[in-house]
C-alpha positions as CSV (number, residue, x, y, z in Angstrom):
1,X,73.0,-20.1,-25.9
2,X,70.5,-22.8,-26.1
3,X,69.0,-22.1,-22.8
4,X,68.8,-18.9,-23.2
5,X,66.8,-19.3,-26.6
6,X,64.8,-22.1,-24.8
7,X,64.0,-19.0,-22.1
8,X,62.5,-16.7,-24.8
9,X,60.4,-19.2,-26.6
10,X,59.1,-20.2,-23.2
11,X,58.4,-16.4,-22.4
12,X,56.6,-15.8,-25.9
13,X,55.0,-18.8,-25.4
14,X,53.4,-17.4,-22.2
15,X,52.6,-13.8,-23.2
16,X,50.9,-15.6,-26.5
17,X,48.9,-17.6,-24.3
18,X,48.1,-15.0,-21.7
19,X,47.3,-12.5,-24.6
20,X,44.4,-15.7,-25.8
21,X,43.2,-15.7,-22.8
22,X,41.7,-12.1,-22.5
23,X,38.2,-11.9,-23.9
24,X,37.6,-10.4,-27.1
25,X,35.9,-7.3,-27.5
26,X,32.9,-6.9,-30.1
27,X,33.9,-5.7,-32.7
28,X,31.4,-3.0,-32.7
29,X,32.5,-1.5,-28.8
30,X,35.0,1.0,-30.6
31,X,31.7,2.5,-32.6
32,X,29.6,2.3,-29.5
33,X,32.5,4.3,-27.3
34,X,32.9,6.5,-30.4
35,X,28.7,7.3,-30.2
36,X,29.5,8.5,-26.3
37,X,27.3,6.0,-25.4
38,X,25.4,8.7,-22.6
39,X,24.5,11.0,-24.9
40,X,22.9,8.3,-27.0
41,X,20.5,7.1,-23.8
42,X,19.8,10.7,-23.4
43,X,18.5,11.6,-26.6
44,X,16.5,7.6,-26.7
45,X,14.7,9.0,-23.6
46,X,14.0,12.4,-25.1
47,X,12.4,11.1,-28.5
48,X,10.6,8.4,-26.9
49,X,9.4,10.9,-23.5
50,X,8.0,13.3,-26.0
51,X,6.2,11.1,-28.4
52,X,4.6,10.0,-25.0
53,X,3.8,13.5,-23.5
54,X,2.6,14.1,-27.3
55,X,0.0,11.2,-27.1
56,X,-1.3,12.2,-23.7
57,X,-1.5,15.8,-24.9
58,X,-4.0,15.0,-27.9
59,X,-5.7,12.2,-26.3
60,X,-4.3,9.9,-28.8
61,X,-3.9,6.2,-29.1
62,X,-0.5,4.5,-30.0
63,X,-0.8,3.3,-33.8
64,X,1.7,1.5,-36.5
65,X,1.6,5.0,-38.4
66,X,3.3,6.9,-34.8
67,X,5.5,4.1,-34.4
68,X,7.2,4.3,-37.6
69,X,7.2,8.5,-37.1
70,X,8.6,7.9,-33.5
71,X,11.4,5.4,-34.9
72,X,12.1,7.6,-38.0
73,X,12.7,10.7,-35.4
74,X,14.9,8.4,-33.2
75,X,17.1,7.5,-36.4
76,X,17.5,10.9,-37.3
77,X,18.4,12.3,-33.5
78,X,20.7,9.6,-33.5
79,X,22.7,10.0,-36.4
80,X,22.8,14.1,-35.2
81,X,23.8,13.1,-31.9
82,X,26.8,10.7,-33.2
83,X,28.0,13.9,-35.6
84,X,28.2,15.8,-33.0
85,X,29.8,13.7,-30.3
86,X,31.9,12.6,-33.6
87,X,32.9,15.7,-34.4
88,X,33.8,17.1,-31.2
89,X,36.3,13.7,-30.4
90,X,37.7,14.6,-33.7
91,X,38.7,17.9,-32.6
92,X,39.9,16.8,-29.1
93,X,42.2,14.3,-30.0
94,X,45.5,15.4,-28.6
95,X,43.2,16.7,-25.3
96,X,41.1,13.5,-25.2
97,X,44.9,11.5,-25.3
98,X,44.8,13.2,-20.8
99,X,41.5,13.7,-20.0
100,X,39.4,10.8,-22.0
101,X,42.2,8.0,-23.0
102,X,39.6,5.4,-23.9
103,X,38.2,7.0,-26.5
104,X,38.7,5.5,-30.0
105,X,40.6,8.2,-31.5
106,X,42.8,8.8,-28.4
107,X,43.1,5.0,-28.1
108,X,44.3,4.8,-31.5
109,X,41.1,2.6,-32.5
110,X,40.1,4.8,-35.3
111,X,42.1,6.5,-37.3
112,X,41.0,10.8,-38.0
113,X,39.5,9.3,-41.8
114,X,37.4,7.0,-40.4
115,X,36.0,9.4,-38.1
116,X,35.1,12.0,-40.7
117,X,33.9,9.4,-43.0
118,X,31.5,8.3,-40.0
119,X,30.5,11.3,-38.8
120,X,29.8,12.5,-42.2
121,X,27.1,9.7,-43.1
122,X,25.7,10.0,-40.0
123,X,24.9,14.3,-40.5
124,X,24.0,13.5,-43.8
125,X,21.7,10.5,-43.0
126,X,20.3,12.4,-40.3
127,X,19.3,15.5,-42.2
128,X,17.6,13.2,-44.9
129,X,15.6,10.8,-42.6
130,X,14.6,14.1,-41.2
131,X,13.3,15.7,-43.9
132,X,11.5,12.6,-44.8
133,X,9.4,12.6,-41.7
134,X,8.4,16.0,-41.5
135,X,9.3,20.0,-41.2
136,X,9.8,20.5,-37.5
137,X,12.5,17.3,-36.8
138,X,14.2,18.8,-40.4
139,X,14.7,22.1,-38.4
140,X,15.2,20.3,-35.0
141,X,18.1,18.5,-36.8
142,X,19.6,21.4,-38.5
143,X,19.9,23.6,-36.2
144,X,21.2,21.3,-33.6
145,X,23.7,20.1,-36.2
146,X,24.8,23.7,-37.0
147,X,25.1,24.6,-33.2
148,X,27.1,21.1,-33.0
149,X,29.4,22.3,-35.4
150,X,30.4,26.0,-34.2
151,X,30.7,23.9,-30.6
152,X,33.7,21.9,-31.5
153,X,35.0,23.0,-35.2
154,X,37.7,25.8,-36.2
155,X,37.3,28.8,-36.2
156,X,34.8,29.3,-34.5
157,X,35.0,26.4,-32.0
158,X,32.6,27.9,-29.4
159,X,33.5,25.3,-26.0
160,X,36.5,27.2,-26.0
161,X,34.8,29.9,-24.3
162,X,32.5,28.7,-20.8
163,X,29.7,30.5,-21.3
164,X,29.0,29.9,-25.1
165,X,29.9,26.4,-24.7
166,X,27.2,26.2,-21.7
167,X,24.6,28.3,-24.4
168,X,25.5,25.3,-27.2
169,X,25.1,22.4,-25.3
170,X,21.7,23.5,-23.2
171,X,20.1,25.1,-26.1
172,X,20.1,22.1,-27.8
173,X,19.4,19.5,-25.6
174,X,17.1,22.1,-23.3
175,X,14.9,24.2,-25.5
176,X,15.3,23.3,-29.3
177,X,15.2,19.1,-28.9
178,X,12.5,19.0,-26.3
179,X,10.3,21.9,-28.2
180,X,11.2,19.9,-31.8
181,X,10.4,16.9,-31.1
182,X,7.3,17.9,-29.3
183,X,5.8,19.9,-32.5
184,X,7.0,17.2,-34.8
185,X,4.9,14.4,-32.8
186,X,1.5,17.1,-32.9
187,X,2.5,18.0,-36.3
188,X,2.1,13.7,-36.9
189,X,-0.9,13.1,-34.9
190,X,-2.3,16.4,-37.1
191,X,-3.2,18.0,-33.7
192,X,-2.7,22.1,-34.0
193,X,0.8,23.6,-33.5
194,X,0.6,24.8,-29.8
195,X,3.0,23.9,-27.0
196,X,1.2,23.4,-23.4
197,X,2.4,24.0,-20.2
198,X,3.6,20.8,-19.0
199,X,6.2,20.6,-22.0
200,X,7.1,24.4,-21.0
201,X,7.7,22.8,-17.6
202,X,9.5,20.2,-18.9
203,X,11.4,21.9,-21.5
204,X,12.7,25.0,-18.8
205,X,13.5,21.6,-16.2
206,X,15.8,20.3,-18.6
207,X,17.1,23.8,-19.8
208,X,18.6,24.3,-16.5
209,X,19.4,20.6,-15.6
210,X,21.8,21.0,-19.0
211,X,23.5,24.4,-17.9
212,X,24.2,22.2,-14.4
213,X,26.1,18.9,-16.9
214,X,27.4,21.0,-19.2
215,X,29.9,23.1,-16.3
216,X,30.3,19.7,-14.1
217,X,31.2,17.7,-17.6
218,X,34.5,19.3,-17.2
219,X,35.5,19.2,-13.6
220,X,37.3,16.0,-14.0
221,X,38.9,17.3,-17.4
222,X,40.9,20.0,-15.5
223,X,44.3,18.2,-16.0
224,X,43.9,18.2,-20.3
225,X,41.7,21.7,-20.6
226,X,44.7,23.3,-19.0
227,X,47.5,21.8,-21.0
228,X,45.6,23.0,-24.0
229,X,44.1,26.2,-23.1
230,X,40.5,25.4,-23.2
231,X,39.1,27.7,-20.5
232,X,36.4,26.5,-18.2
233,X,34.3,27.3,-15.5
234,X,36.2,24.9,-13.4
235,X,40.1,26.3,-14.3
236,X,38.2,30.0,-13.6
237,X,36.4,29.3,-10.5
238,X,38.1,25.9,-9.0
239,X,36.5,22.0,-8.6
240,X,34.5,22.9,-5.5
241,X,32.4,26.1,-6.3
242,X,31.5,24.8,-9.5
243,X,30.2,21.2,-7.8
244,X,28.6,23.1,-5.5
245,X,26.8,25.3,-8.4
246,X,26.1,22.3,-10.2
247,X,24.2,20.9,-7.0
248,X,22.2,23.8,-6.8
249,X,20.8,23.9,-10.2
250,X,20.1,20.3,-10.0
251,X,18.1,21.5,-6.4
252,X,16.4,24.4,-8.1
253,X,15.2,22.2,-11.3
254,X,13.3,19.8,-9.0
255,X,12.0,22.4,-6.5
256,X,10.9,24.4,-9.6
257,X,9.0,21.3,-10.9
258,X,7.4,20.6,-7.5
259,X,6.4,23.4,-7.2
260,X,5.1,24.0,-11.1
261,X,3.3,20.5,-10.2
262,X,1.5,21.8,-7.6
263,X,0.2,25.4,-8.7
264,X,0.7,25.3,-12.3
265,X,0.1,21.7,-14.5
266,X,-3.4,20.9,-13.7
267,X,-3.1,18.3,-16.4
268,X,-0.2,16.2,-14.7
269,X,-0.5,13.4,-12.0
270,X,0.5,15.9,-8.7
271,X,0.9,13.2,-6.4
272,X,3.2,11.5,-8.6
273,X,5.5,13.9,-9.5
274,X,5.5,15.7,-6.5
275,X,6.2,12.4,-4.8
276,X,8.9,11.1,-7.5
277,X,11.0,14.2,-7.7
278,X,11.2,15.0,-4.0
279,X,12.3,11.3,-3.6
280,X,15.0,12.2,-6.7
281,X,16.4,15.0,-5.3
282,X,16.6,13.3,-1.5
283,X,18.8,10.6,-3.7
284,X,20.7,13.6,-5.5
285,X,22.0,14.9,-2.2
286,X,23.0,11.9,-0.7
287,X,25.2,10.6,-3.4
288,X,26.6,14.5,-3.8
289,X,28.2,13.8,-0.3
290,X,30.2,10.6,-1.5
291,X,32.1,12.7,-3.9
292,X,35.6,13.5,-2.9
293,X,37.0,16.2,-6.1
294,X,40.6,15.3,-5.6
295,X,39.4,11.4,-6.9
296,X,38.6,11.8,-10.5
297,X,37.2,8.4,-11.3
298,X,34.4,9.4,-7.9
299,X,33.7,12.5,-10.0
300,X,33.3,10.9,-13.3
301,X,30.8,8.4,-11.2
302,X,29.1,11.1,-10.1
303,X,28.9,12.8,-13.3
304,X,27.4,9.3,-14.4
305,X,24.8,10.0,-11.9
306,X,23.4,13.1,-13.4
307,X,23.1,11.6,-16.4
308,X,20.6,8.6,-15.0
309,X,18.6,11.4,-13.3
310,X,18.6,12.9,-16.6
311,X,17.2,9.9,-18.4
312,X,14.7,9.0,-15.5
313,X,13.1,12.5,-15.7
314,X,12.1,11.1,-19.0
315,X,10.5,8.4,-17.8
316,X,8.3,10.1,-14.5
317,X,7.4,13.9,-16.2
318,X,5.8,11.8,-19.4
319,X,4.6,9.0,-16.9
320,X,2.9,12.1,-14.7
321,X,0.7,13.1,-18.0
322,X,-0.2,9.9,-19.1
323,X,-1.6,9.2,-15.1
324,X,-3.7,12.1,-14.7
């Protein structure tokens, strides 16, 4: 009997000491996870590409006075975006348990209260920091907070129908951020009202780079949409034609700009972006054909993917009107 107590304290002993051993995670990694950390980047690179395209537009030099508007319009898209994200993992939690285990609420890191109670300061935070600033980033943020909501809440709960849950998520991120933030910066820099063509170029690129993440984002979550009867364009028209469609309106987006950039922005750098996004979408189509669709995690890498060349396009359209 005493060995076989000696045998348990030893085994403790080792899974108590094995258990020290592991690092510690911050103690902030849950809340980061719970901001879907993506969608975070993504809207970073979309306040900070338009304040830049907004600049080069009006000729306009970088002062304290835009730097404080450009971080007060970052706050505010920030606290949106984690409302929304929020709100939509709220939702999802029983589905999020198959397809997305690591998320907080699946993982049992937060608890459904402490969710709402984030989510909630966040809206609320972001509709007030917005109204501070100015009149366009007050309506940006409403209305991408009301189309947030009827995305993921009950009744209405729009991603459980493809095509409105493709409208939500590319309307805001396509037409309403990029055209928001865009008047908000002119409206700032007390430059008229009027939207040019490069951010019409810009703003019909990322339109249709959205419609082509918003119907891959679910390819790997076949498995969980299923079990739940969320229906998709991947459970209607299978893993491979919807890559495939995904790859072509990634190809038309940076055709389209090339060719926008060559016959129709007269106030871009040509060379550069012609240059850039051939190169980009030469790197696109090599990576596609990596991909195998039964592997989920090479999916959810290449899903990954699209979300860089997302953020770089912020990075070489604004870089192309502040060259020319």
């Amino acid at each position: 009997m005493k060995e076989t107590w000696q045998k348990i304290e030893s085994s403790s002993t080792k899974i108590v000491d094995s258990a020290s051993k592991q690092p510690a995670k911050p103690w902030f990694y849950p809340y980061w996870k719970f901001s879907r950390p993506h969608t975070v980047i993504g809207t970073t690179c979309s306040v900070v590409g338009l304040y830049l395209i907004a600049i080069a537009s009006v000729n306009d030099n970088i002062n304290l006075s835009l730097l404080w508007q450009l971080l007060g319009a970052w706050v505010a898209c920030l606290g949106g975006n984690i409302y929304i994200v929020g709100l939509n993992q709220i939702e999802d939690v029983e589905i999020d348990k198959i397809n997305k285990p690591h998320l907080p609420l699946a993982a049992g890191e937060f608890t459904r209260k402490q969710a709402i109670i984030i989510i909630s300061i966040a809206g609320i935070s972001a509709l007030l920091i917005a109204g501070l600033m100015g009149p366009y980033l007050l309506e940006m943020v409403g209305i991408s907070l009301a189309i947030g909501t009827a995305y993921s809440l009950p009744p209405i709960r729009l991603k459980r129908f493809p095509f409105w849950a493709a409208i939500c998520i590319f309307t805001v991120r396509g037409a309403i951020v990029n055209l928001g933030l865009y008047l908000h910066f002119r409206w700032v820099m007390q430059a008229k009202p009027e939207i040019p063509p490069e951010v019409w170029a810009l703003t019909l690129f990322i339109l249709v780079f959205t419609i082509a993440i918003a119907i891959f984002k679910d390819i790997p979550d076949l498995e969980g949409d299923k079990q739940y009867n969320i229906t998709t364009f991947t459970i209607q028209l299978g893993q491979k034609t919807v890559f495939n469609l995904s790859l072509w309106l990634l190809t038309t987006c940076y055709l389209g700009i090339v060719i926008a950039g060559i016959f129709w922005l007269p106030s871009v750098n040509t060379i550069l972006l012609v240059s850039t996004h051939l190169l980009t979408l030469g790197l696109l189509w090599w990576q596609s054909q990596k991909v195998d669709l039964q592997d989920k995690t090479l999916v959810a890498k290449f899903y990954q993917f699209i979300w860089k060349l997302f953020f770089l396009e912020y990075l070489l359209f604004p870089l192309a009107c502040l060259t020319k």
